[in-house]
LUMTI-553169 format. One record per atom (N, C-alpha, C, O): x, y negated, z negated; residue in three letters. Coordinates in steps of 0.1 Angstrom, whole numbers, plus 5000, padded with zeros to 4 digits. Layout:
BEGIN
XYZALA/...
//
This chain:
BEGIN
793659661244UNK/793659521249UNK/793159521263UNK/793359611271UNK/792259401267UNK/791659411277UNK/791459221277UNK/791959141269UNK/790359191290UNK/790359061293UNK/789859001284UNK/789958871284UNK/788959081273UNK/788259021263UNK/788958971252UNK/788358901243UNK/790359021251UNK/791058961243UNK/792258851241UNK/792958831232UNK/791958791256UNK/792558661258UNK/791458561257UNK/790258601255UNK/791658421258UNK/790858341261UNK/791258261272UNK/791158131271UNK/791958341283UNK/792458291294UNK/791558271311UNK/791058351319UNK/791658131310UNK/790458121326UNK/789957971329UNK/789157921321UNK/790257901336UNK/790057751340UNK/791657781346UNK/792257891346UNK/792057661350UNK/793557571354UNK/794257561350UNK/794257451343UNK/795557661350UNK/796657671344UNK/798057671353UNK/798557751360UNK/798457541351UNK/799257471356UNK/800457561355UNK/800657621344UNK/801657581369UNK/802557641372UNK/803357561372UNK/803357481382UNK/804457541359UNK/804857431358UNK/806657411366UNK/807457511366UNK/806857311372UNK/808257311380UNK/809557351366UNK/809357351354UNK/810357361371UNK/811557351364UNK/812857251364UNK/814057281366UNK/812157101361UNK/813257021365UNK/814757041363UNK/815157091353UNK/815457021371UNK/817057021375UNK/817356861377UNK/816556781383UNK/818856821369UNK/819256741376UNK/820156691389UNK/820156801395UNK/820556641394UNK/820856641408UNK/822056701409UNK/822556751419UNK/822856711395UNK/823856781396UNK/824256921390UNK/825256971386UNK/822656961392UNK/822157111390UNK/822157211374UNK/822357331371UNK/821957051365UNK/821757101349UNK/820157111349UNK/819557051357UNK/819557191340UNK/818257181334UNK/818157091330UNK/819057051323UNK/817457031331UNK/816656901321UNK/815856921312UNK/814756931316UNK/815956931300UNK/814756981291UNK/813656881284UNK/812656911279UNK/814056751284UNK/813856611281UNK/812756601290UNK/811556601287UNK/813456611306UNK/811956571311UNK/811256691314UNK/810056661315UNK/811456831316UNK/810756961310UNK/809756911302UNK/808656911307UNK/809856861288UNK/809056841278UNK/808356741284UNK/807256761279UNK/808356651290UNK/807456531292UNK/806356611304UNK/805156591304UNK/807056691313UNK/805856751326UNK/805256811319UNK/804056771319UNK/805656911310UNK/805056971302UNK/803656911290UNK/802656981286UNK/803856811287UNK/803056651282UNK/801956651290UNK/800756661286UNK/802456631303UNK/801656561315UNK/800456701316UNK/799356681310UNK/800556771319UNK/799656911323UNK/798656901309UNK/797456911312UNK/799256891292UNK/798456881288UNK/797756821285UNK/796656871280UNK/797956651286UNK/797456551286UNK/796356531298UNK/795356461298UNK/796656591306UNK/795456661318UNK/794156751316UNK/793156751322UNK/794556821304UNK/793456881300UNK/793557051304UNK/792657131302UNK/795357101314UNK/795257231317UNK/795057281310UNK/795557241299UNK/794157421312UNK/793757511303UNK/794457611296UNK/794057671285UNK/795957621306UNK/797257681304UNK/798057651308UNK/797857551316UNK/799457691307UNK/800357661314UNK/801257791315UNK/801557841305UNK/801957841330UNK/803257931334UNK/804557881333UNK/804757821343UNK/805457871328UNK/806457831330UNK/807457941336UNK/807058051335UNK/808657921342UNK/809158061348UNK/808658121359UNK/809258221363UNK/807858091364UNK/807258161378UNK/807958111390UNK/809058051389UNK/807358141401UNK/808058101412UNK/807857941411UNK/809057901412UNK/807357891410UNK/807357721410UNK/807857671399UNK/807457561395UNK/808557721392UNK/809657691379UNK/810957781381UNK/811757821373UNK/810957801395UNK/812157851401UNK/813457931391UNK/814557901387UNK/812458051387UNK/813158141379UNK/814258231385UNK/815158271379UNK/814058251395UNK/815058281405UNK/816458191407UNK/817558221412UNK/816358101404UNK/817558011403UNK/818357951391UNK/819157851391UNK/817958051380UNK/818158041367UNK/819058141362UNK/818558251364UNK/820058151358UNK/820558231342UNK/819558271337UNK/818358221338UNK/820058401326UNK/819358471322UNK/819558351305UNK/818558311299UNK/820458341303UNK/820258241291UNK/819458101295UNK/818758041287UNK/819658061309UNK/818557911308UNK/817357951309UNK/816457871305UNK/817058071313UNK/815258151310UNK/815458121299UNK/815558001298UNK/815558191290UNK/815758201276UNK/815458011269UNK/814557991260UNK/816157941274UNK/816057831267UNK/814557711273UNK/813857621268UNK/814757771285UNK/813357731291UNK/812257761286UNK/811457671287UNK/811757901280UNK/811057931277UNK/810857891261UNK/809757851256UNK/811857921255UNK/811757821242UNK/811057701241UNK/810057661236UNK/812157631252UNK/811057481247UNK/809757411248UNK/809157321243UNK/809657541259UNK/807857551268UNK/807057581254UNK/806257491251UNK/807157701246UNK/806457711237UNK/806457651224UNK/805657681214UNK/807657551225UNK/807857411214UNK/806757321218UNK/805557311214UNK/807557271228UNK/806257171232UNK/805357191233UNK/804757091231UNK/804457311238UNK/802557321237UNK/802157361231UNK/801057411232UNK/803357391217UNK/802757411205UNK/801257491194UNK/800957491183UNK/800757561208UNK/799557611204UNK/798457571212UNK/797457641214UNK/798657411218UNK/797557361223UNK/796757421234UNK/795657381236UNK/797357501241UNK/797257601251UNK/798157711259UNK/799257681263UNK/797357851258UNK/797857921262UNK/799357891270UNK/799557791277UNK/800457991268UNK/801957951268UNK/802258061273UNK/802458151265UNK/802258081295UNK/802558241296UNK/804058171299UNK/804458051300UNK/804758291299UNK/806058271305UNK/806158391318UNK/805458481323UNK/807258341318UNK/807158441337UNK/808258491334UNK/809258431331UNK/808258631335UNK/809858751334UNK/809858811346UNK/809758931344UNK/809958771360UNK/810558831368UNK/811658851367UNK/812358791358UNK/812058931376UNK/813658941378UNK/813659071387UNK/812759141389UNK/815059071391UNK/815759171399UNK/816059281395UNK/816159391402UNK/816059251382UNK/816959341373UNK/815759391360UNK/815659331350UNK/814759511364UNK/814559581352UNK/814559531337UNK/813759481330UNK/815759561335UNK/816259541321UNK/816759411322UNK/818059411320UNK/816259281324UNK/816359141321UNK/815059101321UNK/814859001314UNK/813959161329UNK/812559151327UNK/812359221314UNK/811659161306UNK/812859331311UNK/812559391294UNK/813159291284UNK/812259251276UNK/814259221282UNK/814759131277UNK/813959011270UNK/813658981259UNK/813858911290UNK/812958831288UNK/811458821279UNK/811058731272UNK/810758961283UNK/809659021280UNK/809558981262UNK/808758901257UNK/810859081255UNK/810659031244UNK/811158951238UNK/810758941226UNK/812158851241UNK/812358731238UNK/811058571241UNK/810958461237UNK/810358661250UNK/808858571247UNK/808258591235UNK/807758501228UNK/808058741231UNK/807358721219UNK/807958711209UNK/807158701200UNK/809358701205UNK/809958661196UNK/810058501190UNK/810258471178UNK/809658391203UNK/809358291207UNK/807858261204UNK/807558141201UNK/806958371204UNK/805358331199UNK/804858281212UNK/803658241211UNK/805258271221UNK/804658301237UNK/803158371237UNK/802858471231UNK/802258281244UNK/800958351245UNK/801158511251UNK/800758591244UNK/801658551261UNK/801658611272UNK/802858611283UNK/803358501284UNK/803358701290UNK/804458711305UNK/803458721311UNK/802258731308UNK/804458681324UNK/804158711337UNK/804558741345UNK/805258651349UNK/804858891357UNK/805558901364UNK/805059011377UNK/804059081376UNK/805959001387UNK/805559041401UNK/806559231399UNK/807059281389UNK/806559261408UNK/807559401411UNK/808959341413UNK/808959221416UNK/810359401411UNK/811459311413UNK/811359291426UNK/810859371432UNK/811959151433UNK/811959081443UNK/812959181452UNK/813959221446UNK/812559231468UNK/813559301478UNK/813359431471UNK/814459491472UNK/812659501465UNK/812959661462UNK/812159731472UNK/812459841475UNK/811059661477UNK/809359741486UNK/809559861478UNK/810459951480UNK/808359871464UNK/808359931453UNK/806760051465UNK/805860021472UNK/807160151461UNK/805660221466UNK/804760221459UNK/804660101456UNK/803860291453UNK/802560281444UNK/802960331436UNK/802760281425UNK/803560441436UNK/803960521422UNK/805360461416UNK/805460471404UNK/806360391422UNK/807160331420UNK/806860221413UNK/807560181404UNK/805360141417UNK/804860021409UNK/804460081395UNK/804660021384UNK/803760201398UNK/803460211383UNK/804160251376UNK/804060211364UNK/805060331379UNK/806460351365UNK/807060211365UNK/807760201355UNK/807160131371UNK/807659981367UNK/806859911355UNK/807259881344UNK/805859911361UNK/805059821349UNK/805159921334UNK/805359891322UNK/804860001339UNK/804260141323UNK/805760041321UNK/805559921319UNK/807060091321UNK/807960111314UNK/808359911308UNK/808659851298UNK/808159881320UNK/808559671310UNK/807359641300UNK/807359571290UNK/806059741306UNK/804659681291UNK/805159731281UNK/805759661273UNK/805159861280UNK/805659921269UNK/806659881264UNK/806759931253UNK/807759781266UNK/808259681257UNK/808159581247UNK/808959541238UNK/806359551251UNK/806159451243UNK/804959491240UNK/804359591244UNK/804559391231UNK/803159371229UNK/801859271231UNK/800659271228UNK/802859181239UNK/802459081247UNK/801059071254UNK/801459101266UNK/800059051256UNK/799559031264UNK/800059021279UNK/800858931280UNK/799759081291UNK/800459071304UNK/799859011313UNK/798659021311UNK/800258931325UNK/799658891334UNK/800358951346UNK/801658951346UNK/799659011356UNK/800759101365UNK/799958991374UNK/798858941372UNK/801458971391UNK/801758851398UNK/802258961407UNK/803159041407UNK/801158931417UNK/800958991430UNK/801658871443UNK/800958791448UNK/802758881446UNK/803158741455UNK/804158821469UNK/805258781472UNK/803658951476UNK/804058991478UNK/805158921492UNK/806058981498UNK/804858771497UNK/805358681505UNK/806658671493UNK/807558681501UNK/806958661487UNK/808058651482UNK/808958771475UNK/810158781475UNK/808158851470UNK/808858991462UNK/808959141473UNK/809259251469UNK/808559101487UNK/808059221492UNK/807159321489UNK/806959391498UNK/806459361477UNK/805659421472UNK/804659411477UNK/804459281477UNK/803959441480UNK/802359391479UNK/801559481472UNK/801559601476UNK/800959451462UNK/800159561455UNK/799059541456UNK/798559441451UNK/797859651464UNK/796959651472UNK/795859661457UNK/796459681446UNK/794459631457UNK/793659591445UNK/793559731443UNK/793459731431UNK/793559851446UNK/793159991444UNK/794759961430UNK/794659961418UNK/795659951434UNK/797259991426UNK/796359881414UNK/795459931407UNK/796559771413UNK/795859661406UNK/794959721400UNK/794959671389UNK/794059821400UNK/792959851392UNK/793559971384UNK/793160001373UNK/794160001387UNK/795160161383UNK/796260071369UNK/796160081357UNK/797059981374UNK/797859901365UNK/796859811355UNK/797559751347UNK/795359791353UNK/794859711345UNK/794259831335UNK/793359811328UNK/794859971334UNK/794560061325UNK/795460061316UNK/795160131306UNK/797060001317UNK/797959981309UNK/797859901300UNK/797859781304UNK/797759951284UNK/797059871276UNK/797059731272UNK/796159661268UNK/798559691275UNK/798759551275UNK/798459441286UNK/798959321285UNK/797759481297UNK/797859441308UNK/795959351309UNK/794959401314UNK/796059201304UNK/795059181306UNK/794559101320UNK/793359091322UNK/795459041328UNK/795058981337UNK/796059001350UNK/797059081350UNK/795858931360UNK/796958911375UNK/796158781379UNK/795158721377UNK/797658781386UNK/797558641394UNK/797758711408UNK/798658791409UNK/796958691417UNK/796858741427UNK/797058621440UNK/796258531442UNK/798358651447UNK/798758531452UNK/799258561466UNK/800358531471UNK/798358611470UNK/798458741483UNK/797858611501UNK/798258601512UNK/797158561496UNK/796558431509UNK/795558541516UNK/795358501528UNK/795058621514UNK/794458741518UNK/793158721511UNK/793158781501UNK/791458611517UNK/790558611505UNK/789958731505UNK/789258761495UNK/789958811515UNK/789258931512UNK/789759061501UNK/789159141494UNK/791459031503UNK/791859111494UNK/791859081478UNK/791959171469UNK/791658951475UNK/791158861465UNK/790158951460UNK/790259021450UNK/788958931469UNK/787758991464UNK/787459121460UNK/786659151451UNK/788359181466UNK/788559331464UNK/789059371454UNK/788859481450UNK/790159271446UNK/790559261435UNK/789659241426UNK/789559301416UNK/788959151428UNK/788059121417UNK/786759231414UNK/786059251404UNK/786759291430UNK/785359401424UNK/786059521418UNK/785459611413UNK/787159501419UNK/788059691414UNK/788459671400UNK/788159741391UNK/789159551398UNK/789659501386UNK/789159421379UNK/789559431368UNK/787759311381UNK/787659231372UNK/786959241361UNK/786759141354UNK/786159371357UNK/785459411346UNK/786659431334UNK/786459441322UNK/787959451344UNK/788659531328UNK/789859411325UNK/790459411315UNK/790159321336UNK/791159211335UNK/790859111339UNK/790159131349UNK/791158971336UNK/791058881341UNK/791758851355UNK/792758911358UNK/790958731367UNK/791658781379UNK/791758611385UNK/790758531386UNK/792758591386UNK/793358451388UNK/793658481403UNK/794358571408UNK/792958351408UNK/793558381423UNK/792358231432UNK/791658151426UNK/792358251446UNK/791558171453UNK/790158121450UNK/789358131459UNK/789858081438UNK/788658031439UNK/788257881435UNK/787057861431UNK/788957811436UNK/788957651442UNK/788657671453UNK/789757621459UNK/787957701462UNK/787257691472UNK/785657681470UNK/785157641460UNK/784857711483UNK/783857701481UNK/782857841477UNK/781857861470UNK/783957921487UNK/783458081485UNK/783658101470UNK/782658141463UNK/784858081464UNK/786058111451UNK/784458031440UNK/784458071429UNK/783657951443UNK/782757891435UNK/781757961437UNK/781057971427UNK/781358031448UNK/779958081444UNK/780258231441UNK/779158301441UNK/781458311439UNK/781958361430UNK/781258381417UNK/780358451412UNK/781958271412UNK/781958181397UNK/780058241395UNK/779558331388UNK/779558131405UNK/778058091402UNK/777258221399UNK/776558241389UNK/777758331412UNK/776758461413UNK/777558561396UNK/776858611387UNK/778458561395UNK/778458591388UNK/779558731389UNK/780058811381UNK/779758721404UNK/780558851413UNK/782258831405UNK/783158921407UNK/782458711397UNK/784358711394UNK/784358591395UNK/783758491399UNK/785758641389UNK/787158541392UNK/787158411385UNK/786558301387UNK/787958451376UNK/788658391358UNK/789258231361UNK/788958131354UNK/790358221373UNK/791058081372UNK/792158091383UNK/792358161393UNK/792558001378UNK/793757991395UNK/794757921386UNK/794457861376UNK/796157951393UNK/796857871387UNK/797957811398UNK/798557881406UNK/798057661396UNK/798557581407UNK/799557551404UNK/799857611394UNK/800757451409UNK/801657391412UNK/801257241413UNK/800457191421UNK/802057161401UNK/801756991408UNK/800157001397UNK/799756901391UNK/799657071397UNK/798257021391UNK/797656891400UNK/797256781396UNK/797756941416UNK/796856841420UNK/795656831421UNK/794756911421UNK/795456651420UNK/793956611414UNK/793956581399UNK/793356491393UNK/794956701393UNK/794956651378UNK/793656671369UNK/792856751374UNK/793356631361UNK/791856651354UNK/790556701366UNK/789656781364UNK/790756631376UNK/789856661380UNK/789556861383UNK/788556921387UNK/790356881380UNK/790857021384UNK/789557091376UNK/788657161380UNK/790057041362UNK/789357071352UNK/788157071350UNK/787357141343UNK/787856921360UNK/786056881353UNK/785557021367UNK/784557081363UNK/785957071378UNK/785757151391UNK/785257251380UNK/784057261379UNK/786257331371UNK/785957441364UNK/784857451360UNK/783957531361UNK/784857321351UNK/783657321343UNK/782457271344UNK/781557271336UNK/782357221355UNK/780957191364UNK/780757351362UNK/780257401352UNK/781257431375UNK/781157541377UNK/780357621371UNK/779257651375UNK/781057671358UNK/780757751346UNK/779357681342UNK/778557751336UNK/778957561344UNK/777557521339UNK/777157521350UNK/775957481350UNK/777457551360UNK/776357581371UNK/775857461374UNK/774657431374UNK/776957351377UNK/776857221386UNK/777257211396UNK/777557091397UNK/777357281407UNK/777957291419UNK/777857161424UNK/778857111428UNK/776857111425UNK/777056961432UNK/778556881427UNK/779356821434UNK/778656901415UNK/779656841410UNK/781356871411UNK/782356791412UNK/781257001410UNK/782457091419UNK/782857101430UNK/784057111432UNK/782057101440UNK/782757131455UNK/783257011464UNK/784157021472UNK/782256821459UNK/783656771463UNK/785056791458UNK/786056811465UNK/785056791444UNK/786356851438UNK/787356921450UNK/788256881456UNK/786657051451UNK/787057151456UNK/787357131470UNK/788357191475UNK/786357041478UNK/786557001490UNK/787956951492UNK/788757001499UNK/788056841486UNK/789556771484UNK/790556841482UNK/791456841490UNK/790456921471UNK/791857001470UNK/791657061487UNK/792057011497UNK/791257161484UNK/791557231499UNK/791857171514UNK/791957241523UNK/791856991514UNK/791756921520UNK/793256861521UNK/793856831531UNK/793656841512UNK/794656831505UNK/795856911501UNK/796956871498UNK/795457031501UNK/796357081505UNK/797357151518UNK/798457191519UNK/795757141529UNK/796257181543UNK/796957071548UNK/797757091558UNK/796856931543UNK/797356861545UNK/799056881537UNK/799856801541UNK/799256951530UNK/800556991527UNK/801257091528UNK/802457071528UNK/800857201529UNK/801257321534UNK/801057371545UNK/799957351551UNK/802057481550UNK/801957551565UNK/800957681564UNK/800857731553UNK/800257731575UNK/799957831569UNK/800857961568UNK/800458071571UNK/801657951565UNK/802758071557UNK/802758041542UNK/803358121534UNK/802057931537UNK/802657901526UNK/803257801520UNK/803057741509UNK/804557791533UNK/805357681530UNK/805357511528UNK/804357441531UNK/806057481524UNK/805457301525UNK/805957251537UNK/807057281541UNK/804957141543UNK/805457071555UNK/806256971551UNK/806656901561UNK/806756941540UNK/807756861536UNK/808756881529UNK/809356791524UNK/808957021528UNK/810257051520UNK/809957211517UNK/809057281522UNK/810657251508UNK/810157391505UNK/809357361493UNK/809457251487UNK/808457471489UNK/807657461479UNK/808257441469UNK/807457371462UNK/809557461460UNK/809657401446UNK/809957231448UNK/809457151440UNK/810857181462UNK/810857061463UNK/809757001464UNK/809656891458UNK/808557051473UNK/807956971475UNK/806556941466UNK/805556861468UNK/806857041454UNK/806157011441UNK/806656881435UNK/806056781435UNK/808056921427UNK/808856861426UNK/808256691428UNK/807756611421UNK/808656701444UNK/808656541452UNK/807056471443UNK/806856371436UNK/806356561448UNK/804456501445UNK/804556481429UNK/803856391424UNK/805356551421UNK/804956511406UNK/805756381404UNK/805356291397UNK/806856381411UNK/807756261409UNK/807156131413UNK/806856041405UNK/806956141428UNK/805856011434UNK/804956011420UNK/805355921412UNK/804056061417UNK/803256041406UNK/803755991394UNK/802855961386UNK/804855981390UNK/805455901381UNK/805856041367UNK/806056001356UNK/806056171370UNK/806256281362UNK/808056341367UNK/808256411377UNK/808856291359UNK/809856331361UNK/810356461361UNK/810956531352UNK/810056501376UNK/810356661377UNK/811656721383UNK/811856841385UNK/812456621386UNK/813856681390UNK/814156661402UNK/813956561409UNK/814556741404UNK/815056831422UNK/815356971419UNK/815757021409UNK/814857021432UNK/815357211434UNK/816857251428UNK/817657161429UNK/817257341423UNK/818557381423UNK/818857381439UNK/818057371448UNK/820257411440UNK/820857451453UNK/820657621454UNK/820457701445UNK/820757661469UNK/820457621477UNK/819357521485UNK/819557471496UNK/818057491474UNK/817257441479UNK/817057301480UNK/817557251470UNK/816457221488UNK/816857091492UNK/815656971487UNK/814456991489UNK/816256861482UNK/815056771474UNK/814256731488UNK/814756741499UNK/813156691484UNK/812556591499UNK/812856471495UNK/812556381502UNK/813556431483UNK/813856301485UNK/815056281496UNK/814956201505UNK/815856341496UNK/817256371510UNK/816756351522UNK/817656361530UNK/815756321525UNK/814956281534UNK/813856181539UNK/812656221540UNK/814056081541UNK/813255971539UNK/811755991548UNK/810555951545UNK/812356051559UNK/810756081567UNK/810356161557UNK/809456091551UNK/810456231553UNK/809856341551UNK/809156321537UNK/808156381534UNK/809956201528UNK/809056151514UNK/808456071521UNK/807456041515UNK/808556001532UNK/807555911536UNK/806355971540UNK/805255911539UNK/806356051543UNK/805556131548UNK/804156181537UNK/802956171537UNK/805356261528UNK/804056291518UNK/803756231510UNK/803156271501UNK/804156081511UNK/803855991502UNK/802855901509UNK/802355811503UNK/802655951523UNK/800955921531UNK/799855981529UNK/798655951530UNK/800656111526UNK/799356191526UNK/799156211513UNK/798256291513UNK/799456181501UNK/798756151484UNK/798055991486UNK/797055961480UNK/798655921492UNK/797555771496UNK/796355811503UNK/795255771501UNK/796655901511UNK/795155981519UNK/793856001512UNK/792755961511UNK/794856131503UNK/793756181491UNK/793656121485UNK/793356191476UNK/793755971480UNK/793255941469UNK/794455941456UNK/794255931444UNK/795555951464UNK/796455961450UNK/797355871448UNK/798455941447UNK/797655741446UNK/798555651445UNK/800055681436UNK/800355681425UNK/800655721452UNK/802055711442UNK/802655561433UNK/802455441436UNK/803255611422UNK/803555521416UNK/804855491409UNK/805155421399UNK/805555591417UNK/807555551417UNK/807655561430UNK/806755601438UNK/808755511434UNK/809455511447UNK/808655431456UNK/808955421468UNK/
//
């Protein structure tokens, strides 16, 4: 198994994990964001990753989360699910209760707080692939997992047979690239290229498969970016691309963070303004609605870009 045997690459939406305020899953409106992404036209969808705040889950609301993710998109597009975890043997779990589920594909990083070494990463992975038969997406997010797995480890881990792609989510574009010349002949390589560089990529022919976002901002337009692209319309892609990147500095710090909340809220907040019932964070983490500057705020800056909120 290799990249050739997915049909994974365009915009694949990292979907939130709505909560209610009084910190139940929501699976009702789950299924409706879930709606929204593909009524958008994403090319896939993650559920369970860090922006579906799998970290703030039970091992049985994973479980039920991921069920209903692969109810509702029903086939219409690729269905990864995200099996991090802390724990080894709850990522083997997860792993195969995706495919028991008919899950396109997992996805997961090294466990979060271990600072795994190189040889430590690769008996990690050998031992959760070999669990399944899943197709794999390995999730390089070392700002969050402490890991960082440098593209040399990445090109070593894309020899494990199940292992067809990563998401490479490092904010590093050189290390990006490096991934893509070490790795991308034998795996698909998701990472920064909604940009302008990330496009003439695409054009020359040098990489790089898809990206996968949070919020799906821009929405279709995301989409039509791709696929200009791939036909070698660049005129038609890089305002796209301009905006997003425009648009998003306008919302994030450079650490990562959001200037209006933390990143699952302040996903959260932008799909809600947009009229997509996405919840609030579990606790610890805090809604930006709890804050009126602060929804006031990014509810200036989607009027900015061009995005009319249309609740609240």
């Amino acid at each position: 198994m290799d990249r050739n045997d997915v049909n994974w690459r365009g915009y694949f939406a990292a979907s939130p994990t709505p909560f209610t305020v009084t910190g139940e899953v929501d699976l009702p409106s789950f299924a409706k964001v879930l709606r929204y992404f593909i009524d958008e036209g994403a090319h896939g969808i993650v559920v369970n990753g860090s922006s579906g705040e799998w970290y703030a889950q039970k091992l049985e609301e994973r479980f039920d989360v991921a069920a209903a993710a692969v109810e509702q998109i029903d086939g219409a597009v690729p269905a990864i699910i995200g099996i991090s975890n802390a724990h080894p043997d709850d990522s083997i779990k997860l792993a195969q209760h995706a495919e028991r589920i008919g899950a396109d594909g997992v996805m997961f990083s090294p466990p979060p707080g271990w600072r795994l070494d190189v040889h430590e990463v690769l008996g990690y992975y050998r031992r959760v692939c070999e669990t399944t038969s899943l197709p794999v997406m390995l999730y390089n997010i070392p700002a969050d997992v402490a890991t960082d797995m440098r593209p040399e480890t990445i090109a070593t881990l894309a020899d494990i047979p199940n292992v067809v792609a990563v998401k490479d989510s490092t904010r590093n574009d050189l290390q990006f690239f490096e991934t893509v010349r070490l790795a991308g002949d034998k795996i698909r390589v998701f990472g920064n290229v909604l940009t302008r560089p990330g496009l003439g990529m695409i054009l020359n022919g040098f990489g790089g498969d898809g990206y996968v976002g949070g919020a799906m901002l821009l929405g279709r337009e995301l989409i039509a970016a791709f696929e200009a692209a791939w036909a070698g319309r660049m005129e038609d892609a890089v305002p796209i691309v301009d905006r997003l990147v425009s648009l998003q500095s306008a919302l994030n710090a450079a650490d990562g963070n959001g200037l209006y909340g933390g990143v699952p809220g302040q996903i959260k907040a932008v799909l809600n303004l947009l009229g997509q019932p996405a919840g609030v964070p579990r606790f610890p983490r805090a809604a930006v609605e709890d804050d009126p500057a602060s929804l006031e705020g990014l509810r200036q800056v989607l009027r900015e870009h061009g995005l009319e909120p249309t609740a609240g």
